[in-house]
C-alpha positions in Angstrom: 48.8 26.3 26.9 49.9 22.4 26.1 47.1 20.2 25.4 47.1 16.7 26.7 47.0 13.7 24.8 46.4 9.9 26.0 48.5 8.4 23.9 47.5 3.9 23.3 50.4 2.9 21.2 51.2 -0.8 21.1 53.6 -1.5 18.8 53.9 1.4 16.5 57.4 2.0 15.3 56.4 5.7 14.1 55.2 6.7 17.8 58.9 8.0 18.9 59.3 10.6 15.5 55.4 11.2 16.3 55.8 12.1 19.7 58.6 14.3 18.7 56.6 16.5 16.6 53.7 16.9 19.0 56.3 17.7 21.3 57.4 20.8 19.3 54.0 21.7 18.7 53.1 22.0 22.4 51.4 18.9 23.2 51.6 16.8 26.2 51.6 13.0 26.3 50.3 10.3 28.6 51.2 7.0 27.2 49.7 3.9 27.3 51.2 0.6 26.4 48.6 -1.8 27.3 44.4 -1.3 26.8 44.4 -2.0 30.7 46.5 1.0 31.2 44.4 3.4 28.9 41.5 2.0 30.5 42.9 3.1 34.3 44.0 6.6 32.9 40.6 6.9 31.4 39.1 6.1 35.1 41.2 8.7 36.0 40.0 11.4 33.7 36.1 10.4 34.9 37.2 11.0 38.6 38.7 14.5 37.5 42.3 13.2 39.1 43.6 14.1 35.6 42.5 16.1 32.3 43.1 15.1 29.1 42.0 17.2 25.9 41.9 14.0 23.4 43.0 9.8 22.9 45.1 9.3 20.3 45.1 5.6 19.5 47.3 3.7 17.3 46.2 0.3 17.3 43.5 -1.5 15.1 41.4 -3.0 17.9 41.2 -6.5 17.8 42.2 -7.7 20.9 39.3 -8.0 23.8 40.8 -6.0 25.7 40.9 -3.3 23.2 37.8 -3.5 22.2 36.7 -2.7 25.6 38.9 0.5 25.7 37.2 1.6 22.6 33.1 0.6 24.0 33.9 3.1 27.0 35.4 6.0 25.0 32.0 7.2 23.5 31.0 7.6 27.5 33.4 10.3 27.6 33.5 13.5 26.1 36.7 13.7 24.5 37.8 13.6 20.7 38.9 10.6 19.8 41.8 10.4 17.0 42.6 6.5 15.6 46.6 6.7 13.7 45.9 5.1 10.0 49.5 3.1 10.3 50.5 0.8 7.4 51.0 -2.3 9.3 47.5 -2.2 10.9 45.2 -0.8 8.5 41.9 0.5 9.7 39.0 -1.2 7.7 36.4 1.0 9.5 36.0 3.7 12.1 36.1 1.4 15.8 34.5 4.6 17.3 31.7 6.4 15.7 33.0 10.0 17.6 36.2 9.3 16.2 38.5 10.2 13.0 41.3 8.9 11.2 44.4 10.6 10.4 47.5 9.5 8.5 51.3 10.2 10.0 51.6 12.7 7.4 48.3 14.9 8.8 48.7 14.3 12.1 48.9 17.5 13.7 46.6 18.8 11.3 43.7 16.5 12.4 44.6 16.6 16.1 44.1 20.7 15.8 41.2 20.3 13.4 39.4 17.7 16.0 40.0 19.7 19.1 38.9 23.1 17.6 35.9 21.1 16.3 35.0 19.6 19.7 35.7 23.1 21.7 33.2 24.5 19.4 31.0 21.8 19.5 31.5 22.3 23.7 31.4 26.1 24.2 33.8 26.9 26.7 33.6 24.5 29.2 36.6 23.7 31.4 38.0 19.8 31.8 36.4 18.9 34.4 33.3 20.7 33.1 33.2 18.0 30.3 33.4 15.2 32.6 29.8 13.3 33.3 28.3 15.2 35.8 26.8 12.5 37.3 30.3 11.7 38.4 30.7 15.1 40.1 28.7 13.7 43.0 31.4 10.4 43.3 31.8 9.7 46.9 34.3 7.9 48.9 32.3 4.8 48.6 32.6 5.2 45.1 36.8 5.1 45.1 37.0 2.7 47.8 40.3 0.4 46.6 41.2 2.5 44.4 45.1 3.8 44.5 46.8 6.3 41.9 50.9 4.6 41.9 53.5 6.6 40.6 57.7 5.8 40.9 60.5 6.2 43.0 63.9 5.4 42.5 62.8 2.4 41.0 59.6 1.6 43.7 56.2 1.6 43.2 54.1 3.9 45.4 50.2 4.3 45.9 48.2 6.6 47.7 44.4 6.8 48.1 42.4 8.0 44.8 39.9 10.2 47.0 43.1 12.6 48.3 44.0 13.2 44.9 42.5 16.2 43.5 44.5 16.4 40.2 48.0 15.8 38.5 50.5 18.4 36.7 53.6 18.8 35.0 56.5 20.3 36.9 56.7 24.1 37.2 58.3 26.7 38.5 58.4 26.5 42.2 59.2 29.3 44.4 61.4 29.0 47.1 60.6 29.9 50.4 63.2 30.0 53.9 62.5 28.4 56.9 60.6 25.6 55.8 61.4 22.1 56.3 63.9 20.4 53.5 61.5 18.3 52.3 59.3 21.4 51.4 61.0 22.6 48.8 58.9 25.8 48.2 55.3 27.2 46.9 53.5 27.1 43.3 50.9 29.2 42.2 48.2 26.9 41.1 45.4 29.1 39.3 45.7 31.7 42.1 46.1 30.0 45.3 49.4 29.4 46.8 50.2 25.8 48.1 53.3 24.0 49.0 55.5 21.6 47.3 57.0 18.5 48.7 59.4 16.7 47.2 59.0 13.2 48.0 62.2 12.0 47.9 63.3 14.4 50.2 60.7 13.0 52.7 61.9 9.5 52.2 65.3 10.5 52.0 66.3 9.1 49.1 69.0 10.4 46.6 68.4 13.4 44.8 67.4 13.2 40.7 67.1 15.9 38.2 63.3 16.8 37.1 62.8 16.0 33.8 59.5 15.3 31.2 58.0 12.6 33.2 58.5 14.3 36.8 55.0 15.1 38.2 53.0 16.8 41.0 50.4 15.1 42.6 47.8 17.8 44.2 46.3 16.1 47.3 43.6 17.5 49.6 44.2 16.5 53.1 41.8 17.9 56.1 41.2 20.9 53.4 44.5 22.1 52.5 46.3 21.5 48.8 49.5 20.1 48.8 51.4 19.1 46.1 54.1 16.2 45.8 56.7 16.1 43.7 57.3 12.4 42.3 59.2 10.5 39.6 56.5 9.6 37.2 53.0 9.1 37.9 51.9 5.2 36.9 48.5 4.5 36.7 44.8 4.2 38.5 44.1 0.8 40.0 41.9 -1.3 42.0 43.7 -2.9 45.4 41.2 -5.4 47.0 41.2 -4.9 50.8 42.3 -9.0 51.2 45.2 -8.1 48.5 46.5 -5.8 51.2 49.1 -6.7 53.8 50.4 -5.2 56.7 53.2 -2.9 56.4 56.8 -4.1 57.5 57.8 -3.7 60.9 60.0 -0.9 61.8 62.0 0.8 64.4 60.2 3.8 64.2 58.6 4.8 67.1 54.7 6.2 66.7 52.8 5.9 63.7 54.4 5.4 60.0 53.5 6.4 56.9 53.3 3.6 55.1 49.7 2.1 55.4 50.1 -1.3 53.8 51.9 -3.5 51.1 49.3 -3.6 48.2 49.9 -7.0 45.7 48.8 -6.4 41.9 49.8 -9.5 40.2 53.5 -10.2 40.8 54.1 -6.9 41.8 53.8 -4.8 45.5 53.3 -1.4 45.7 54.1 0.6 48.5 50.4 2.0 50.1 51.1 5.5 51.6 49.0 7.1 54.7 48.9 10.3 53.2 47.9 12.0 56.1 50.9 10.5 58.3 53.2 11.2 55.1 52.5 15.1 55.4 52.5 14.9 59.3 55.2 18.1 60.1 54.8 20.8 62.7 56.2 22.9 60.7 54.1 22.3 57.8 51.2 22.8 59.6 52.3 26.5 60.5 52.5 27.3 56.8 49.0 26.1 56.1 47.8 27.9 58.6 49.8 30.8 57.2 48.5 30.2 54.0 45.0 29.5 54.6 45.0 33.2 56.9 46.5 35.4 53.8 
């Protein structure tokens, strides 16, 4: 099985052959490019929306903004792994739970640390390791907060609280007689749940899967279904005054999009998930599903 690896790597011309090798040696990569960014997928891990095995960090940790990163990563129980570049040389360990490694040992360490931490662990799962105090979030707790992910170029957000976790693309099996936007079922740990494709739903032109293709798991009224999207983005905070009405349409009835969310220059696209999933159809197979 891969293991996952938040990647913060501002700046670090080695990162691309890096990323290559732990590519062949079955590790999976979240990258961050900004200490905000690792910061919002580490609020991610500590909701349980995603799982990561261990941070890999790159940087020497100067900024502010960095240094912050590094004061919340001894809150969480993952191995922490600082890159020993050239450029940036390390002086001391930022993190007391973390190591350095060199370019040259880098696999070696990343195996040594996460053997070292499962043993340290026992064999608790992902979300196992997560603060338990944070198993009992409630929806007061994610209030404003949006996962965004891409597509076709557009920035999406849905609700954090109908996320219940994020995967890599697999093998989906096809099913007849189900809408086109459900493009068939995946097995996820032993219970069957469908798979929309969320370009279909939007009807927007079709694109290859590749590395950075995802499948967001939502819960709606109790049932798992996944969505199939570009790339997944990041966890952020949308005040409810940053939040604007959504566009006028001809649509008759309700519409899925809930609102037009502002983040700096930028507007994201805020999703009712529960109208997005609205399908006759759909319903039938969940029904289906939840009788088998």
């Amino acid at each position: 099985m891969k293991k996952s690896i938040l990647i913060y790597e501002p700046h670090c011309e080695q990162m691309p052959h890096l990323v290559f090798l732990l590519h062949l040696a079955q590790f999976s990569a979240t990258h961050a490019r900004t200490a905000a960014e690792a910061i919002n997928w580490l609020s991610a891990y500590r909701l349980q929306v995603i799982s990561f095995d261990l941070v890999l960090i790159s940087s020497a940790c100067t900024t502010p903004d960095e240094q912050q990163l590094v004061e919340k990563l001894p809150k969480l129980s993952l191995p922490v792994v600082f890159l020993q570049r050239e450029d940036t040389p390390l002086a001391n360990l930022p993190c007391r739970k973390g190591i350095i490694c060199r370019p040259d040992n880098l696999l070696d360490r990343l195996n040594d640390c996460l053997t070292s931490f499962s043993q340290g662990e026992g064999n608790m799962t992902a979300t196992e390791k997560v603060n338990p105090d944070l198993t009992q979030l409630d929806e007061d707790s994610m209030a404003g907060m949006y996962l965004t992910f891409d597509l076709a170029s557009e920035g999406y957000g849905l609700e954090i609280r109908h996320v219940t976790e994020i995967i890599g693309i697999q093998q989906i099996t096809a099913v007849p007689d189900l809408p086109e936007h459900v493009i068939g079922v995946l097995n996820l740990r032993g219970k069957v749940i469908p798979i929309i494709d969320v370009r279909r739903r939007f009807g927007l032109p079709h694109r290859d899967h590749d590395e950075r293709t995802c499948i967001v798991v939502v819960n709606v009224n109790e049932n798992l279904v996944g969505l199939v999207v570009d790339k997944v983005s990041e966890v952020i905070t949308i005040p409810a005054n940053e939040i604007e009405p959504p566009p006028a349409t001809r649509q008759n009835g309700r519409h899925y999009i809930a609102g037009m969310g502002k983040l700096n220059e930028q507007v994201k696209i805020l999703l009712d998930i529960e109208v997005l999933l609205e399908d006759e159809e759909l319903d039938e197979t969940l029904a289906e599903m939840a009788e088998a």
